[in-house]
SERO-4910 file (N, C-alpha, C, O; in steps of 0.05 Angstrom, whole numbers):
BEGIN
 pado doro    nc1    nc2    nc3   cac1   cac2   cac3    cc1    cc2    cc3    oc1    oc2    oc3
  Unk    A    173  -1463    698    200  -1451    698    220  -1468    714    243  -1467    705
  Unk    A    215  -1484    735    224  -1494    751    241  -1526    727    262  -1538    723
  Unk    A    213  -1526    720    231  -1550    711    251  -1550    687    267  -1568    679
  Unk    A    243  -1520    676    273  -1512    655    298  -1516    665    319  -1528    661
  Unk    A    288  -1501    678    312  -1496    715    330  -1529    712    354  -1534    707
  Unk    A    314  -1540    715    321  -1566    730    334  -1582    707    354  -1596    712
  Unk    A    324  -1580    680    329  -1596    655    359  -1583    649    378  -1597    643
  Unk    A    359  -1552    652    389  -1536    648    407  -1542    660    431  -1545    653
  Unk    A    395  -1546    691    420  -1555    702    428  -1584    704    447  -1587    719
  Unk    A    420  -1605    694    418  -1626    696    439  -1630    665    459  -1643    660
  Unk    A    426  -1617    654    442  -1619    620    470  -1607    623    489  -1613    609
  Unk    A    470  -1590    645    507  -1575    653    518  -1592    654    538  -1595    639
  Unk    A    508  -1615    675    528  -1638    692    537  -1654    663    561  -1657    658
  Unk    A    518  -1664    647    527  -1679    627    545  -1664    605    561  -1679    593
  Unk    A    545  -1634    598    558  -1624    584    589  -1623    599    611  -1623    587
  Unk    A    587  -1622    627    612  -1616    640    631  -1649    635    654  -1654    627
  Unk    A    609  -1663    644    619  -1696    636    633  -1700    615    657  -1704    613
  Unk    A    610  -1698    592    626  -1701    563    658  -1684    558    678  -1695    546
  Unk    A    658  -1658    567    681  -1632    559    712  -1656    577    733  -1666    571
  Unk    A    692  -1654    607    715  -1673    615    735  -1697    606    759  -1699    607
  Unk    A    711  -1713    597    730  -1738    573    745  -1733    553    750  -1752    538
  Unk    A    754  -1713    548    769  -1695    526    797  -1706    542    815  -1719    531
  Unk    A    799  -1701    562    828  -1710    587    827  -1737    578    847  -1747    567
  Unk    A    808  -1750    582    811  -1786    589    814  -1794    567    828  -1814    563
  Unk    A    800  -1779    544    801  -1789    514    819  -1770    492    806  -1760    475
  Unk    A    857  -1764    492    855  -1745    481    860  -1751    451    877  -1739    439
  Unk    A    848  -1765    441    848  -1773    420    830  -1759    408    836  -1752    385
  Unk    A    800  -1749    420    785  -1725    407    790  -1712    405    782  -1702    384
  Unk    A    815  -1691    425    819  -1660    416    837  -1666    394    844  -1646    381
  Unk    A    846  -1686    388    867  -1687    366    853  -1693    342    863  -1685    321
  Unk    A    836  -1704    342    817  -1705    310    805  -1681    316    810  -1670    294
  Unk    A    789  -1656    334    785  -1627    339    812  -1609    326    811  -1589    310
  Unk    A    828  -1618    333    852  -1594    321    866  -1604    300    874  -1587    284
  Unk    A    870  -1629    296    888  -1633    263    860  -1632    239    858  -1615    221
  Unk    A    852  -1640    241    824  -1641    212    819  -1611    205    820  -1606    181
  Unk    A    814  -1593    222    815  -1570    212    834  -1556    201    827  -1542    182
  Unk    A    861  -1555    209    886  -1557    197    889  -1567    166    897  -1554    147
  Unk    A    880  -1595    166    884  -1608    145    872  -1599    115    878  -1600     92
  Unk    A    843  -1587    136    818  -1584    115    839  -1559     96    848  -1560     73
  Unk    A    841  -1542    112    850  -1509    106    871  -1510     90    870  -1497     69
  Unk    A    898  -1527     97    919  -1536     82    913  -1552     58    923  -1544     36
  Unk    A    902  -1568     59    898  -1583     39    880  -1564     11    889  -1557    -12
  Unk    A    854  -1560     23    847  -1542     -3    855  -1512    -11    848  -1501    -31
  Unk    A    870  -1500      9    887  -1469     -2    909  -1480    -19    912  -1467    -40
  Unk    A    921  -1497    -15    949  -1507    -30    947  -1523    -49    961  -1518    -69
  Unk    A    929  -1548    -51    917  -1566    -74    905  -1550    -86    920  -1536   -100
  Unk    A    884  -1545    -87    856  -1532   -104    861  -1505   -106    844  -1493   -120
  Unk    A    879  -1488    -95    876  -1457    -89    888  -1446   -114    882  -1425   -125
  Unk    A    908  -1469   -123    921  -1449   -150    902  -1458   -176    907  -1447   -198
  Unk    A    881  -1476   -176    873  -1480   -196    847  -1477   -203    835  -1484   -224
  Unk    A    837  -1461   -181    807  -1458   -184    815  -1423   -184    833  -1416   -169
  Unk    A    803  -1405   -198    801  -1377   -207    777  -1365   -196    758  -1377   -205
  Unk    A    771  -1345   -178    751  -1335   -167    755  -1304   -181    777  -1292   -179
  Unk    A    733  -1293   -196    739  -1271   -211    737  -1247   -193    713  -1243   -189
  Unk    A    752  -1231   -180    747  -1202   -169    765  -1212   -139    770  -1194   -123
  Unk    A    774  -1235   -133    786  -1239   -104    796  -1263   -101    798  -1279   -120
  Unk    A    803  -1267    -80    823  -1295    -65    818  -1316    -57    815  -1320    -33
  Unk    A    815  -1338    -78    816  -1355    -73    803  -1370    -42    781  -1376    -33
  Unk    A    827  -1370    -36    830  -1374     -2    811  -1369     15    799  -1385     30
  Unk    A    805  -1337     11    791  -1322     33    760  -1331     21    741  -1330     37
  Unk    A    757  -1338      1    730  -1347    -10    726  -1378     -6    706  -1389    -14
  Unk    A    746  -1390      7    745  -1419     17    741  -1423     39    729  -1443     46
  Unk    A    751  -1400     59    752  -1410     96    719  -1414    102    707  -1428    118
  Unk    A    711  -1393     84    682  -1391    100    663  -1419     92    644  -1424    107
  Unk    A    667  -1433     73    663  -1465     61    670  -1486     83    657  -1506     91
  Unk    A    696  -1477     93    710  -1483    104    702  -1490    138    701  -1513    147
  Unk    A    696  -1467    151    679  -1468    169    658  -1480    170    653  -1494    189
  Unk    A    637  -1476    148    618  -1494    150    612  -1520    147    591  -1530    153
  Unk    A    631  -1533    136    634  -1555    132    648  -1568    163    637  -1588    173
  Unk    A    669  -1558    175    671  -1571    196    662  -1570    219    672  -1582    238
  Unk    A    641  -1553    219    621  -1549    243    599  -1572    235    587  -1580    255
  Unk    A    594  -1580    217    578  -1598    211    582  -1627    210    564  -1643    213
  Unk    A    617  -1635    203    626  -1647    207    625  -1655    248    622  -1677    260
  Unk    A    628  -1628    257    633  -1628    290    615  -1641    302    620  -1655    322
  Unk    A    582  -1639    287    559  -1649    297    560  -1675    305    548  -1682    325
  Unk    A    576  -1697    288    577  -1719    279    588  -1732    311    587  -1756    317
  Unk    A    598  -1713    327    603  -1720    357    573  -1729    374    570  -1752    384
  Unk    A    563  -1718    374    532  -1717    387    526  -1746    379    525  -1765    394
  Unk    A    523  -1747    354    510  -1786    349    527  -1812    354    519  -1835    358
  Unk    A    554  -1801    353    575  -1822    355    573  -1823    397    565  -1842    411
  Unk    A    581  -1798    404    573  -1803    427    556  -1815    448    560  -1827    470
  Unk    A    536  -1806    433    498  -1831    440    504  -1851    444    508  -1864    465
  Unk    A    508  -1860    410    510  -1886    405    529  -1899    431    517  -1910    449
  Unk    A    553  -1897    431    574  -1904    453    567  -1906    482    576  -1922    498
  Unk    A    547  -1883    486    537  -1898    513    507  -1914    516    497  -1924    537
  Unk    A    494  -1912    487    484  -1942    488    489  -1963    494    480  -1978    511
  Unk    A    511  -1966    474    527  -1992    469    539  -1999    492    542  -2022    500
  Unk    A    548  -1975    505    564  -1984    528    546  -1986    561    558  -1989    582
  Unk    A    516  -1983    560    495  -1984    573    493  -1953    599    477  -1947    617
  Unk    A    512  -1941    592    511  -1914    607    486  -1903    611    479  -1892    632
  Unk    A    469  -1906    586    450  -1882    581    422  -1902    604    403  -1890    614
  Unk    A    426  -1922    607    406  -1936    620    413  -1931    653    398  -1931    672
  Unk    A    444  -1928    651    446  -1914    681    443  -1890    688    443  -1885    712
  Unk    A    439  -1870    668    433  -1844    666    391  -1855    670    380  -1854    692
  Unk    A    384  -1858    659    354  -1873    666    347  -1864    689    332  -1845    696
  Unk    A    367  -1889    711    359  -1885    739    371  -1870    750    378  -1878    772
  Unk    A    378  -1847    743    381  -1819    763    355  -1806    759    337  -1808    742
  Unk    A    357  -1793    779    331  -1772    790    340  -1740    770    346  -1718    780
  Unk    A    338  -1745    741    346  -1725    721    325  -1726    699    313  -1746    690
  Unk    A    322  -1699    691    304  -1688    662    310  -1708    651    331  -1720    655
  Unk    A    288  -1717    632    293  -1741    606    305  -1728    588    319  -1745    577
  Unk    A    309  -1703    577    315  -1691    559    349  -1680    568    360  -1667    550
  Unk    A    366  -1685    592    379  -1668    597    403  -1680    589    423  -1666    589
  Unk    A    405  -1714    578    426  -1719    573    432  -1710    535    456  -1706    528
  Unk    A    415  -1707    518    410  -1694    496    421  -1669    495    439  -1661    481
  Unk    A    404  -1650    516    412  -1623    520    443  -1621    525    457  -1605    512
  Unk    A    455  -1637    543    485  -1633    551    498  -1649    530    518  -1635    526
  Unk    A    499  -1663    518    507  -1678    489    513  -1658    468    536  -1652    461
  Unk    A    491  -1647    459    502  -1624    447    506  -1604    449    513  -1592    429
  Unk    A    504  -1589    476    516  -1567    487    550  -1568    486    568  -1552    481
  Unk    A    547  -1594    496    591  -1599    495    597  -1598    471    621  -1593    464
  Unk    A    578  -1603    454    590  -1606    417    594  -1583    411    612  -1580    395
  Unk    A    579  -1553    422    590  -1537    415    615  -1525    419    628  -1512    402
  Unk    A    624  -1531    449    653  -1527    452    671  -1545    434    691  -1532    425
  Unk    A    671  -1571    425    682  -1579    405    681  -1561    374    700  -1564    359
  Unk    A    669  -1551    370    667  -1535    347    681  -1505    351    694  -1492    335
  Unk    A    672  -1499    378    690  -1466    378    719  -1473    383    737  -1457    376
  Unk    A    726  -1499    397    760  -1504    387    762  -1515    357    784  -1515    348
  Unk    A    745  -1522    344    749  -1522    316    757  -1503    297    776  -1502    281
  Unk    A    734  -1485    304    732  -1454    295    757  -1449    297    771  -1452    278
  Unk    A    766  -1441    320    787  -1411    325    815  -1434    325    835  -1422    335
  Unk    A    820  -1460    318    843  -1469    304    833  -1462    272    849  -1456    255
  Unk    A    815  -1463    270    821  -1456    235    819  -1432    231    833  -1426    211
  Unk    A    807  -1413    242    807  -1383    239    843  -1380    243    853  -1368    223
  Unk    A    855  -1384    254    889  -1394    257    898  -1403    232    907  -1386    216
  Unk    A    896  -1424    225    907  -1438    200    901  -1419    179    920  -1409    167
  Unk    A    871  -1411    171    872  -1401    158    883  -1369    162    884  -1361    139
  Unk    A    890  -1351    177    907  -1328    179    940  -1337    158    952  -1324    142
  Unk    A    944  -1353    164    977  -1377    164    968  -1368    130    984  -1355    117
  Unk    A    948  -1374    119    944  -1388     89    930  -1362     73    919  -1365     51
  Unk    A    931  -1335     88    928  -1313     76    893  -1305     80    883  -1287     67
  Unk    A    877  -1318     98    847  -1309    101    848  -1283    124    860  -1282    145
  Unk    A    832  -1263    110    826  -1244    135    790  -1231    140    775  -1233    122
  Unk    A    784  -1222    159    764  -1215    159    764  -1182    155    784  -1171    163
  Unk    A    747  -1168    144    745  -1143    134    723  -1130    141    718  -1109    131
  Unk    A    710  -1141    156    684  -1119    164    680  -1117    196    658  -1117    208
  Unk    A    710  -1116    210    703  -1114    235    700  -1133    256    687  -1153    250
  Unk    A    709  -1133    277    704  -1157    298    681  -1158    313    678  -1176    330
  Unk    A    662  -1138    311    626  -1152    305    624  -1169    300    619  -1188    315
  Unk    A    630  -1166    262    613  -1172    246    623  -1211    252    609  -1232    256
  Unk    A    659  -1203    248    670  -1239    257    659  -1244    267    644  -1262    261
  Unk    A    658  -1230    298    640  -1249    319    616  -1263    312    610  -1286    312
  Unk    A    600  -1235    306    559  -1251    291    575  -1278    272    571  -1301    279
  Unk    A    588  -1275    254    593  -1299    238    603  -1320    243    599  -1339    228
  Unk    A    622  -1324    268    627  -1352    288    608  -1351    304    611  -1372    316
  Unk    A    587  -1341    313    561  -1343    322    537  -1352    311    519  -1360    325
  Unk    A    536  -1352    292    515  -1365    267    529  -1394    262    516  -1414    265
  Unk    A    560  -1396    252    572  -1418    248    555  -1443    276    542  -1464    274
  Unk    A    564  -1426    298    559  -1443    325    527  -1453    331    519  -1474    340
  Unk    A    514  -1430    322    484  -1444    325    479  -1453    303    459  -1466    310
  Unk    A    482  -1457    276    478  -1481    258    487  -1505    271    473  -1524    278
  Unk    A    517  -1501    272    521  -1527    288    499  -1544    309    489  -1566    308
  Unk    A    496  -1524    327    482  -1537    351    457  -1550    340    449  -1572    348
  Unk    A    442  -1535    319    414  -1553    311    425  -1578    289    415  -1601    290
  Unk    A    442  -1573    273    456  -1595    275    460  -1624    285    457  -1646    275
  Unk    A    468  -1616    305    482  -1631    331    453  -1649    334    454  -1674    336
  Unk    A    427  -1635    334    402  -1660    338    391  -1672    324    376  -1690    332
  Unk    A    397  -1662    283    393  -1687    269    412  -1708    279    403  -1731    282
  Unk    A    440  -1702    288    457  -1731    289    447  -1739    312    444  -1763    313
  Unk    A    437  -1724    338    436  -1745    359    410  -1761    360    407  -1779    377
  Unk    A    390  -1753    340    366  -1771    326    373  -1793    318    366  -1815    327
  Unk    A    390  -1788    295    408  -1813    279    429  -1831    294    437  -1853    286
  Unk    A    438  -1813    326    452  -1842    342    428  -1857    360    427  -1881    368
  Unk    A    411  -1840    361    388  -1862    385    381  -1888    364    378  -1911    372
  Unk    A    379  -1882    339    372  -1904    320    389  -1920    309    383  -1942    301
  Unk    A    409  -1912    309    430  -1938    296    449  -1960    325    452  -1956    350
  Unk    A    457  -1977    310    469  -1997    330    490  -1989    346    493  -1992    371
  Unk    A    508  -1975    325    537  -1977    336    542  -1949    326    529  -1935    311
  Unk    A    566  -1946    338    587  -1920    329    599  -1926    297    608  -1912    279
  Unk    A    598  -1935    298    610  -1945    265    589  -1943    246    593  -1938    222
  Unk    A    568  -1946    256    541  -1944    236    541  -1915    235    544  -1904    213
  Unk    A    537  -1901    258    528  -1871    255    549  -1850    244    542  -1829    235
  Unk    A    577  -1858    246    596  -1852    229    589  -1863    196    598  -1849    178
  Unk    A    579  -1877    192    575  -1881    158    543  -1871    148    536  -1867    125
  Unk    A    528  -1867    170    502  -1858    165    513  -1813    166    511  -1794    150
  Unk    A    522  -1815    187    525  -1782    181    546  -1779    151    540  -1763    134
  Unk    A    564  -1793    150    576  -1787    119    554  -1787    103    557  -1771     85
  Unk    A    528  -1801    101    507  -1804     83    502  -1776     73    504  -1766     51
  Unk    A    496  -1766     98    473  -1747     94    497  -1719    101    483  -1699    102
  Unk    A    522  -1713    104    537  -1696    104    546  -1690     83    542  -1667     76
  Unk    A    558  -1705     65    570  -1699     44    556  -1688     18    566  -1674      1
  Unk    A    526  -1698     19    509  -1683     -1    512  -1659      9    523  -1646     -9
  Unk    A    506  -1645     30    500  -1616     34    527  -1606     36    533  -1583     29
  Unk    A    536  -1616     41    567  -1596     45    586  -1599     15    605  -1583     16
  Unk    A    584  -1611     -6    601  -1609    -28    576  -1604    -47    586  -1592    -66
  Unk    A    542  -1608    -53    542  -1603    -65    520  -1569    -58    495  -1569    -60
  Unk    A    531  -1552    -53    534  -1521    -45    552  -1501    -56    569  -1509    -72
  Unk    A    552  -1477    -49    579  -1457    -51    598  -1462    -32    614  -1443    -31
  Unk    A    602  -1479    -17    616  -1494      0    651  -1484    -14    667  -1468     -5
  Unk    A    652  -1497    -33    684  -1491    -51    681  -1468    -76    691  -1446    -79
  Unk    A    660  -1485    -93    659  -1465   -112    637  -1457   -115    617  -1471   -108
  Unk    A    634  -1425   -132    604  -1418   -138    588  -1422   -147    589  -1423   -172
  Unk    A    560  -1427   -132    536  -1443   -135    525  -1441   -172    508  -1453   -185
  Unk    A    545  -1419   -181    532  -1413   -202    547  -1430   -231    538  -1431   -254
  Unk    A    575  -1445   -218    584  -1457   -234    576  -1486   -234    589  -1503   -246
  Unk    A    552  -1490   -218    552  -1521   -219    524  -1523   -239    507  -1505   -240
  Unk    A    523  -1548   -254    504  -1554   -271    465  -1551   -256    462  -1561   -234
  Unk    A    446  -1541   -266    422  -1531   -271    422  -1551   -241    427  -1545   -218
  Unk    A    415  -1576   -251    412  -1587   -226    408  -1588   -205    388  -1591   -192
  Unk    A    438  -1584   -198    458  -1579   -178    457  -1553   -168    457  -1550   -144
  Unk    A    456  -1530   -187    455  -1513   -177    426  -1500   -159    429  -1486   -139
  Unk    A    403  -1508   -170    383  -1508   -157    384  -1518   -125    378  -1505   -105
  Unk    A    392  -1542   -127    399  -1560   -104    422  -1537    -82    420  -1537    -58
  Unk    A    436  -1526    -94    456  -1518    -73    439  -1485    -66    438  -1474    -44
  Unk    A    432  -1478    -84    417  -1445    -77    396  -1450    -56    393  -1432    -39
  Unk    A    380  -1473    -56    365  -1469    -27    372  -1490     -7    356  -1500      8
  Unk    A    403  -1495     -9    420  -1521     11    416  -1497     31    415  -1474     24
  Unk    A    414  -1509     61    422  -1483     81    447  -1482     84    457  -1462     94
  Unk    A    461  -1502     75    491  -1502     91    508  -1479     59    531  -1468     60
  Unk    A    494  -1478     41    507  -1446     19    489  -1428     32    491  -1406     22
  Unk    A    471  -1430     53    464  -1400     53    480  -1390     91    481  -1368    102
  Unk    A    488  -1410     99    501  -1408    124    531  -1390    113    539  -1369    122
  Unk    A    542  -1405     92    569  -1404     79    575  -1372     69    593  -1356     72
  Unk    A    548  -1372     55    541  -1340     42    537  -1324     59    546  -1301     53
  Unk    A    524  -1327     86    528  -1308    109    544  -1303    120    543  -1281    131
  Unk    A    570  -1321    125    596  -1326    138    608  -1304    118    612  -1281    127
  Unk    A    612  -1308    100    632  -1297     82    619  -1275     75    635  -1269     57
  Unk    A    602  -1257     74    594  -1228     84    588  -1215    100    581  -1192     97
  Unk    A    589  -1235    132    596  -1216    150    631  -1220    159    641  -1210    180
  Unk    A    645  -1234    142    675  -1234    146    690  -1216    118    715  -1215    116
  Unk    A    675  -1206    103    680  -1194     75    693  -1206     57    708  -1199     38
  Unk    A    683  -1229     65    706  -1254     35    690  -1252      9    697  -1268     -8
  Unk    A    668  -1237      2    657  -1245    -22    669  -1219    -44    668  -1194    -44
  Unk    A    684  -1246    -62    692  -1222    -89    672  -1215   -108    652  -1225   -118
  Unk    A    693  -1185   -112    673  -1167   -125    672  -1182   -157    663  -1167   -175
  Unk    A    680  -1208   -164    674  -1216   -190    651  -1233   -190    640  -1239   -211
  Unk    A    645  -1241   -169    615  -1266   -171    593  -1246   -164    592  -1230   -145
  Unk    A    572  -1253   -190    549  -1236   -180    536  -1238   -158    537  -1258   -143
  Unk    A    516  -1211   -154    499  -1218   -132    482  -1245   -138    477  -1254   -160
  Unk    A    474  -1254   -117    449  -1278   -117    431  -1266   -128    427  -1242   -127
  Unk    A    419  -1283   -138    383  -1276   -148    369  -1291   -128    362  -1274   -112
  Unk    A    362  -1312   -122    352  -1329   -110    354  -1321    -76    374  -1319    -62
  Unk    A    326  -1319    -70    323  -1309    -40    341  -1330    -19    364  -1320    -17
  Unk    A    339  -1348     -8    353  -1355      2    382  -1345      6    392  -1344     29
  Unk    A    393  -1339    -13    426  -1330    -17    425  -1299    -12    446  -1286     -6
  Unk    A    402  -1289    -14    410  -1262    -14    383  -1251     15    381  -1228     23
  Unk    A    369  -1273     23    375  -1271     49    385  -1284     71    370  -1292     89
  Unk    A    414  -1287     72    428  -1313     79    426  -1319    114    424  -1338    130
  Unk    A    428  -1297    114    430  -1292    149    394  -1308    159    391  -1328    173
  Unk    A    373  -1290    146    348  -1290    161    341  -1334    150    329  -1351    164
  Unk    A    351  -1337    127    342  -1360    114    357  -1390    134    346  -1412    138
  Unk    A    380  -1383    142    403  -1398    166    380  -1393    189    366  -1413    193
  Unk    A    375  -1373    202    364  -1373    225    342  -1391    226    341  -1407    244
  Unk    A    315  -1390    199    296  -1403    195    306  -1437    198    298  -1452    216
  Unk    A    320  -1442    182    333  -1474    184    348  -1480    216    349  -1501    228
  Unk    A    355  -1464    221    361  -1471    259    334  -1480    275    328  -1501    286
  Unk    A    318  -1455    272    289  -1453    287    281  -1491    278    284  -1510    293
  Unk    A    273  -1490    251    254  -1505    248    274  -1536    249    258  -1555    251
  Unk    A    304  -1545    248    318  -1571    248    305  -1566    275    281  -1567    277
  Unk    A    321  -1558    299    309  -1561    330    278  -1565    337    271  -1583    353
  Unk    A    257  -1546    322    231  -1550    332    233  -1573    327    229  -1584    349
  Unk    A    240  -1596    305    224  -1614    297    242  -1635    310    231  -1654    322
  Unk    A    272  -1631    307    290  -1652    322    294  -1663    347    300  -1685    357
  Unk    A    287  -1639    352    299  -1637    393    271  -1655    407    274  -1670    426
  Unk    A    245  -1649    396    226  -1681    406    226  -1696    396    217  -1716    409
  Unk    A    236  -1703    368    233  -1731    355    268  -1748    370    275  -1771    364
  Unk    A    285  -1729    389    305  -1750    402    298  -1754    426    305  -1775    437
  Unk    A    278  -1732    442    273  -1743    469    259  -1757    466    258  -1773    485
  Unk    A    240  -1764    445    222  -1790    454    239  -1805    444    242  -1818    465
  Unk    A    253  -1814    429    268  -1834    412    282  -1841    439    280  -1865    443
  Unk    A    295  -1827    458    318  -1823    483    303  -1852    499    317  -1872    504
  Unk    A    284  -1852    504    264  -1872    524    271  -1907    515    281  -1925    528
  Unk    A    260  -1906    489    262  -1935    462    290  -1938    463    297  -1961    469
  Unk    A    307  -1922    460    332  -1928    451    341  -1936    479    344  -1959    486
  Unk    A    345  -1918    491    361  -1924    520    356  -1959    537    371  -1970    552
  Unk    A    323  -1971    524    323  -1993    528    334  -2016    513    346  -2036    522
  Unk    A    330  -2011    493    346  -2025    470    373  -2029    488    378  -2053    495
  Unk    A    391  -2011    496    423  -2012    493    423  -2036    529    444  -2044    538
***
């Protein structure tokens, strides 16, 4: 117990560290608050008049795509981060402190989540502006920026896997586009899983990031009454199927970076 103790609080100092550089660096909170903006504006106003959702709004059937995509996008902090204090030999001075091996990881992406809940509630904003509302209650919102936030966070340790391994910040920025953009466009992300070809659609019905999207948007009441129910378990158990993919990215992630944390930290 003691040494949870010890790893928690050790991971504070680094989460407090990271939140702090937001001052020294404000060039992050400004890619944190305009991209979400952009996202929301850009596809309610481009794509909103031309895509037809049968039984409802457009819009309100986008934010929740919407959200999930830039919480995932948010993760992409955690590896870029790493990487940077590889490169910049920090993490080797983090080494020789008298600190948990695991606690600069733990505080890495603990701060990523605060980057994402200022993500969140600027676009929960934008989108109000662009006609999205929630309909089942400020529970239910809440559970659904709460699921948003812990996808994120397991998240957050495929990328900080993928910064202990790459060179540079520039690498792990073109390695997370790799592996982001498959799951986030090809899903119910924009449009319904049911309009994309056999394929594809297979591919997006057991993506977690359409069954994160499908939970968002029925505990916020965005799903119209013109798209059928899911057939396919995953989608129609969206909530319990998201939780399963949190559990099991972290079981498997969160030791394959602390040992990676040891190799890498020498390398830099």
């Amino acid at each position: 117990m003691s040494r949870i103790i010890r790893t928690l609080g050790d991971g504070w100092v680094i989460a407090r560290r990271n939140v702090i550089k937001i001052r020294r660096v404000p060039e992050v909170l400004v890619f944190v608050v305009i991209s979400p903006i952009m996202f929301v504006l850009l596809f309610a106003y481009v794509f909103g008049g031309s895509i037809d959702i049968p039984g409802g709004s457009y819009r309100e059937f986008l934010i929740g795509g919407i959200f999930a995509q830039t919480v995932i996008f948010g993760a992409t902090f955690t590896g870029a981060g790493i990487a940077d204090d590889i490169h910049k030999g920090i993490i080797n001075r983090f080494r020789s402190l008298p600190m948990a091996k695991s606690a600069v990881l733990v505080g890495r992406t603990a701060s990523d989540v605060i980057y994402n809940l200022i993500s969140l509630l600027i676009m929960a904003l934008s989108g109000f502006i662009v006609g999205w509302r929630f309909h089942e209650g400020l529970l239910n919102a809440a559970l659904g920026f709460g699921l948003l936030l812990l996808f994120a966070y397991a998240f957050s340790w495929i990328m900080g896997y993928i910064g202990l391994l790459v060179p540079s910040v520039e690498v792990i920025n073109n390695a997370a586009f790799m592996v982001i953009f498959p799951l986030t466009f090809v899903a119910n992300t924009f449009v319904p899983a049911e309009n994309l070809p056999t394929v594809l659609r297979v591919f997006a019905e057991w993506n977690p990031v359409s069954a994160v999207t499908q939970a968002v948007r029925d505990l916020f009441g965005n799903l119209p009454t013109g798209i059928p129910e899911p057939t396919v378990w995953p989608l129609r158990n969206s909530i319990l199927y998201t939780l399963i993919w949190v559990v099991l990215i972290i079981a498997v992630f969160a030791p394959l970076a602390v040992r990676r944390y040891g190799t890498a930290a020498k390398r830099g």
